[in-house]
C-alpha positions as CSV (number, residue, x, y, z in Angstrom):
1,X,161.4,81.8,66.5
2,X,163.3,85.2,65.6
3,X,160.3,87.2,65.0
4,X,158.5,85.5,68.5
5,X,161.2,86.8,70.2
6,X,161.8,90.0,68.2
7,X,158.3,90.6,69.4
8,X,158.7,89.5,72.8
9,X,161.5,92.3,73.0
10,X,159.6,95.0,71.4
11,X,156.6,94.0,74.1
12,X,159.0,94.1,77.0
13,X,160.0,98.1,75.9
14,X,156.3,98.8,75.7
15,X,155.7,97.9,79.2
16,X,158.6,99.3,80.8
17,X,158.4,102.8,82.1
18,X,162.2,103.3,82.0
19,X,162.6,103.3,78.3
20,X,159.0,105.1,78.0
21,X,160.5,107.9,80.1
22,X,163.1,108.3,77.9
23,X,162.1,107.4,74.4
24,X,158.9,109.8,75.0
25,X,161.3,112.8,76.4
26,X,163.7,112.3,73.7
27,X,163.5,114.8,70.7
28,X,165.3,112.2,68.2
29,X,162.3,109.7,68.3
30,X,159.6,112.5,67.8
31,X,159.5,111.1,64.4
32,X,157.5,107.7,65.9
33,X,155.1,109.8,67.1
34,X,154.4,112.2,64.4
35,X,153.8,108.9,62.2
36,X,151.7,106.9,64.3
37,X,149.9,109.5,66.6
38,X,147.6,112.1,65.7
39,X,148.4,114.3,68.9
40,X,148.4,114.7,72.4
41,X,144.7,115.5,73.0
42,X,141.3,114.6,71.6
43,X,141.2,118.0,69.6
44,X,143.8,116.3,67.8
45,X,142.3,113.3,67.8
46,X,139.3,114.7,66.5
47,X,140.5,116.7,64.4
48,X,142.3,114.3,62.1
49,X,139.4,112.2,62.0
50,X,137.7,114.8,60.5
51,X,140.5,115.3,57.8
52,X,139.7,111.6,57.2
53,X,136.2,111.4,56.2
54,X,136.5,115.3,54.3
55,X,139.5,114.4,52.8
56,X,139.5,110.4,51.6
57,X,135.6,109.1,52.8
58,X,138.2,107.4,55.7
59,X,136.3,106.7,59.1
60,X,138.0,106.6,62.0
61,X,138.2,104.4,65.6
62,X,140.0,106.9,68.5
63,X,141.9,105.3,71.1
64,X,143.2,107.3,74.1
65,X,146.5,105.7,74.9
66,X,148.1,103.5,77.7
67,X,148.0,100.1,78.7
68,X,148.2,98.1,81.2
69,X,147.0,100.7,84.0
70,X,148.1,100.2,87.4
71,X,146.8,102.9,89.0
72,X,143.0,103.1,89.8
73,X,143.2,107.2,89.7
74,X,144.4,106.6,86.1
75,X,142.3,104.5,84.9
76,X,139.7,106.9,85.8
77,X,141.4,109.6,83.9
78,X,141.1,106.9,81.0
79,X,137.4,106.5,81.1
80,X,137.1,110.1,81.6
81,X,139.0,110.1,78.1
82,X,137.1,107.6,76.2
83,X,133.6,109.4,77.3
84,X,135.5,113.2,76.0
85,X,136.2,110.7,72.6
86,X,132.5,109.9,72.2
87,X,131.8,113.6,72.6
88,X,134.1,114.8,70.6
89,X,132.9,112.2,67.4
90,X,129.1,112.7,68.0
91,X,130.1,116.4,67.7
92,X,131.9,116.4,64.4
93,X,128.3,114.2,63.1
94,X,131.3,111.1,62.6
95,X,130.9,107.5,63.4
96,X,131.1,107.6,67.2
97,X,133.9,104.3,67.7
98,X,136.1,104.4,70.3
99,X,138.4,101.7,70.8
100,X,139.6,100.5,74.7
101,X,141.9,97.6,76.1
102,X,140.3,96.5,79.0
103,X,144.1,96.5,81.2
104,X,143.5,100.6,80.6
105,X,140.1,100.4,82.4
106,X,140.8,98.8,85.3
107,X,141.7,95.3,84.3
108,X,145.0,94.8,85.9
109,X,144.2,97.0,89.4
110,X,140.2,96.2,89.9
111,X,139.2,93.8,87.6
112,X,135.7,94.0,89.6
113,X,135.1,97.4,88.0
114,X,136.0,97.1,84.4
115,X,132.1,95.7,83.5
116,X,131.2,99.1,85.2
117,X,133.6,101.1,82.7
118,X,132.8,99.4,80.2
119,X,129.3,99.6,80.4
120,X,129.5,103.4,81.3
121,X,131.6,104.1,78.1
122,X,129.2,102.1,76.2
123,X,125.9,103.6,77.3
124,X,127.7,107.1,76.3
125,X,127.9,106.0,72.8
126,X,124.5,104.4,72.6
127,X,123.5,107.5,73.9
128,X,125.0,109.7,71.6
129,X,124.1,107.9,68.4
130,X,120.3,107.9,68.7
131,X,118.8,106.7,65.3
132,X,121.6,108.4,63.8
133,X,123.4,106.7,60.9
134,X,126.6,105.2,61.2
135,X,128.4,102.3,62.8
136,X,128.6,103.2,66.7
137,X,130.1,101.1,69.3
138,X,132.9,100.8,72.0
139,X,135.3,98.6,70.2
140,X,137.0,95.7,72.5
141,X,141.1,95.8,72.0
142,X,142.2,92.2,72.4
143,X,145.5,92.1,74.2
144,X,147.8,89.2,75.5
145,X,146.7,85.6,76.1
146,X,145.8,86.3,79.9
147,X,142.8,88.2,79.1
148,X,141.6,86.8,75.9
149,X,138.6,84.8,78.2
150,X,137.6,87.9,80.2
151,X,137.8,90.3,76.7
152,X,135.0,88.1,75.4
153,X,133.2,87.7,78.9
154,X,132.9,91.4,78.8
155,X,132.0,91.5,75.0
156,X,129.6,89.2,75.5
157,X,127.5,90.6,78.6
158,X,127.7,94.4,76.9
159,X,126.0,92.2,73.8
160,X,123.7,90.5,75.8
161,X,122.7,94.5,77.8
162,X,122.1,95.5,74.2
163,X,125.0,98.1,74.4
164,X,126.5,99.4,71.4
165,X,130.3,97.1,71.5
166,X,132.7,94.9,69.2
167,X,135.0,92.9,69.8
168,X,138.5,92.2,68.6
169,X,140.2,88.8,67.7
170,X,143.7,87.5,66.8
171,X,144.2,85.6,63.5
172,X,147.8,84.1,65.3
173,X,146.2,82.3,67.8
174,X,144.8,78.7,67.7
175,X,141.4,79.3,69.7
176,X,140.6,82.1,67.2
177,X,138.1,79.7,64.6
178,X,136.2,78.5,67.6
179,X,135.9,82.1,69.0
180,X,135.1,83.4,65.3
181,X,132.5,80.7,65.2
182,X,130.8,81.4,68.0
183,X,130.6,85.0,67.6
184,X,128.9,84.8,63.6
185,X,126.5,82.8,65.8
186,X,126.2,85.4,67.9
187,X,125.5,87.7,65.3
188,X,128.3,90.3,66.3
189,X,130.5,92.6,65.5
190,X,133.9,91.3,65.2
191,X,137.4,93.4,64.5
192,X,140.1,90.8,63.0
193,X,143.7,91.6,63.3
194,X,147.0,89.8,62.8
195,X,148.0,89.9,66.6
196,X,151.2,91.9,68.0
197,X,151.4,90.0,71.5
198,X,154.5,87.0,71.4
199,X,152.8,83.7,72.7
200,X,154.2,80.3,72.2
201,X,153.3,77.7,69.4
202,X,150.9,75.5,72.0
203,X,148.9,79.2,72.0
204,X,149.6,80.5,68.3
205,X,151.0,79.9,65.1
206,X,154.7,81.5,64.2
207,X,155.2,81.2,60.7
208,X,153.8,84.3,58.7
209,X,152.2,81.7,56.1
210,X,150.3,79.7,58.9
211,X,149.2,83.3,60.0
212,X,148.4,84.5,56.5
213,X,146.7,81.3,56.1
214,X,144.5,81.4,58.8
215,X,143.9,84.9,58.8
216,X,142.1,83.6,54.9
217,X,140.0,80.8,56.5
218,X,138.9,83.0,59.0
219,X,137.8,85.8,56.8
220,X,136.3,83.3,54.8
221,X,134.1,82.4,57.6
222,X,133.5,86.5,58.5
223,X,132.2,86.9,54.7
224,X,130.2,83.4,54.7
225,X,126.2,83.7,53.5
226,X,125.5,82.2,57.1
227,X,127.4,85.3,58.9
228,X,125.6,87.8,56.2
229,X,122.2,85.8,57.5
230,X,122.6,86.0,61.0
231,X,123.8,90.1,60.8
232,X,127.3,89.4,61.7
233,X,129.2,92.8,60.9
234,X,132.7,92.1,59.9
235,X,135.7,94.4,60.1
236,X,139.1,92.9,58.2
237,X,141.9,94.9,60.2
238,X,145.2,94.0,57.8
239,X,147.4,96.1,55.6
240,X,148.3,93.2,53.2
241,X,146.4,93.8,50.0
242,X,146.5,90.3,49.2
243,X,144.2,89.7,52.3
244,X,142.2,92.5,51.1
245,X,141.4,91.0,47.7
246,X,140.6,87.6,49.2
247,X,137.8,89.7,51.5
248,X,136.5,91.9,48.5
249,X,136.0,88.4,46.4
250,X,134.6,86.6,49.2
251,X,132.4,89.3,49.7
252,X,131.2,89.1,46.1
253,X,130.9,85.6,46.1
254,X,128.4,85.5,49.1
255,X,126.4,88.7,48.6
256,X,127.7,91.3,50.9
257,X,127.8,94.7,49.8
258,X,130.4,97.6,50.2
259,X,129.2,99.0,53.6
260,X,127.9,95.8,55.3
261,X,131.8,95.0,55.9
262,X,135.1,97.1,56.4
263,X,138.6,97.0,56.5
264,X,140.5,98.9,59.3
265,X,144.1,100.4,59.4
266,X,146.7,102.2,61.7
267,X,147.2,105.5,61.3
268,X,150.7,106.2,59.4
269,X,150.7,102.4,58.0
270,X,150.4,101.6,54.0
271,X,148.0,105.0,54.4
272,X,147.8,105.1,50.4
273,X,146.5,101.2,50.1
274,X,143.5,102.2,52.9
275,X,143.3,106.0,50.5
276,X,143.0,103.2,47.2
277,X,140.5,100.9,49.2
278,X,138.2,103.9,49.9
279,X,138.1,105.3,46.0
280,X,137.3,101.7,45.1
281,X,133.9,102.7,47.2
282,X,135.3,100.4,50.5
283,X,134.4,101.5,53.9
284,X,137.6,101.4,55.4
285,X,138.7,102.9,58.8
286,X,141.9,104.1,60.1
287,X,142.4,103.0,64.1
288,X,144.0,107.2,65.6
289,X,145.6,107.2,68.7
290,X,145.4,109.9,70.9
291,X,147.4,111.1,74.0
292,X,150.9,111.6,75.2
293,X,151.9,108.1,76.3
294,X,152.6,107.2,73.1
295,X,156.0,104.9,72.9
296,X,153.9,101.7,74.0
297,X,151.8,102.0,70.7
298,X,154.9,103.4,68.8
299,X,157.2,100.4,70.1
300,X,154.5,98.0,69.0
301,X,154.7,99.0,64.8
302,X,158.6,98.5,65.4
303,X,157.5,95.0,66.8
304,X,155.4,94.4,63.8
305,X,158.1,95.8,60.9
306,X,161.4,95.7,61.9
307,X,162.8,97.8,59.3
308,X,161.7,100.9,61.7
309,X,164.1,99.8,64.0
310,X,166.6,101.0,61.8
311,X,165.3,104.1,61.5
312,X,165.0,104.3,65.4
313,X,169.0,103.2,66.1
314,X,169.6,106.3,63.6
315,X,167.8,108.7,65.6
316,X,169.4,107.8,68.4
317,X,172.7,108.0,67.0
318,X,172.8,110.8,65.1
């Protein structure tokens, strides 16, 4: 119940443009950004990709910030962003995987248009990649529990166009086993994370150990012969090392090889565990924001560890 609402609290800062004004013109909580942003632009973005894979074998997913776009002229600035992303990978020979929440691409304003986007940004990518090796795709964010059935609508009909996409889902909520199941089925590629929205227990667990616990069962499912059989492509997005092992054994146990699976990470989290995962001959991934609207993203790690809140009240204070 405290974390739920811990995270609820965290989520309302995200979303309001009050405390974004501030937090983002303040020169005391530069330090969030430094840690969890590569930069303002894609030559930043691009260029600490690039330190990734020369420096540690890490790949890399770029995500233009913002969320949530209200404005239609934005969220055309957005796509113009995601398709400058693509470039920018396809240009440095790097995995071209760019990541989008569908609320930045016209969800919330003209949910009529975000196939369109979508399909655009998509096309790019499929474009750009050729026959060239690599895993390329537009990668789906999944965001609160209002859009979960329209994330997977659109996942689904890019999928069924043959476009190069992935899709995102939540180990928190309930739904997420018949979603999982569906999408192995499908044959997919499918991005599992813990989940950072607050949503109530009739939508998702709230203990850590019924999270933890699903979060194994559903991995279990990702790694399964069946999934390997029907050229399911799983992606384990967690920075618990616990979780980790469970993957690399179930993995083992069913036959998939390093590089027919990955694990993901943010950029400035447990950096030295993803580092320890790639020497061990991993394919791992770190997820690098781009972009100067960066306290929504920022706000969100606080929501997830609380312990940077305490390093936030002391910026602010001192």
């Amino acid at each position: 119940m405290i974390r739920r609402t811990w995270q609820a609290a965290m989520i309302g800062l995200a979303r309001s443009a009050t405390a974004k004004r501030f937090m983002q013109s303040a020169r005391a909580t530069s330090f969030l950004r430094d840690k969890y942003v590569a930069g303002a632009d894609i030559s930043a973005g691009s260029a600490r990709a690039v330190a990734l894979i020369k420096g540690h074998g890490i790949r890399s997913s770029l995500f233009f910030m913002g969320e949530y776009v209200d404005d239609p002229a934005l969220v055309a600035e957005t796509v113009g962003h995601k398709l400058t992303a693509a470039e920018a990978l396809a240009a440095a020979d790097l995995d071209i995987h760019v990541s989008v929440d569908p609320t930045q691409i016209g969800q919330v304003v003209t949910p009529d248009e975000v196939e369109g986007h979508a399909r655009t940004i998509a096309g790019r990518i499929g474009a750009l990649a050729g026959n060239r090796q690599g895993v390329h795709c537009l990668m789906l964010d999944m965001e609160d529990a209002s859009v979960t059935d329209v994330t997977i609508a659109l996942h689904d009909t890019l999928q069924d166009a043959g476009l190069p996409v992935a899709l995102t889902l939540q180990a928190y909520r309930r739904r997420t086993w018949d979603d999982m199941v569906r999408q192995v089925e499908r044959g997919s590629r499918i991005r599992l994370v813990k989940g950072a929205f607050a949503a109530g227990p009739d939508l998702a667990f709230q203990t850590q150990r019924e999270i933890k616990a699903n979060s194994r069962r559903l991995i279990d499912l990702m790694l399964s012969s069946e999934a390997r059989e029907r050229g399911f492509y799983p992606i384990i997005a967690t920075h618990d090392t616990a979780l980790h092992e469970h993957a690399i054994a179930a993995a083992r146990h069913n036959g998939w090889e390093p590089g027919t699976y990955e694990f993901e990470m943010l950029l400035g989290v447990r950096e030295d565990v993803a580092r320890d995962l790639a020497a061990r001959g991993e394919r791992v991934r770190l997820y690098v924001p781009f972009g100067r609207d960066w306290w929504p993203h920022a706000v969100r790690r606080i929501g997830e560890n609380p312990r940077n809140a305490v390093l936030l009240a002391r910026s602010l204070v001192t």
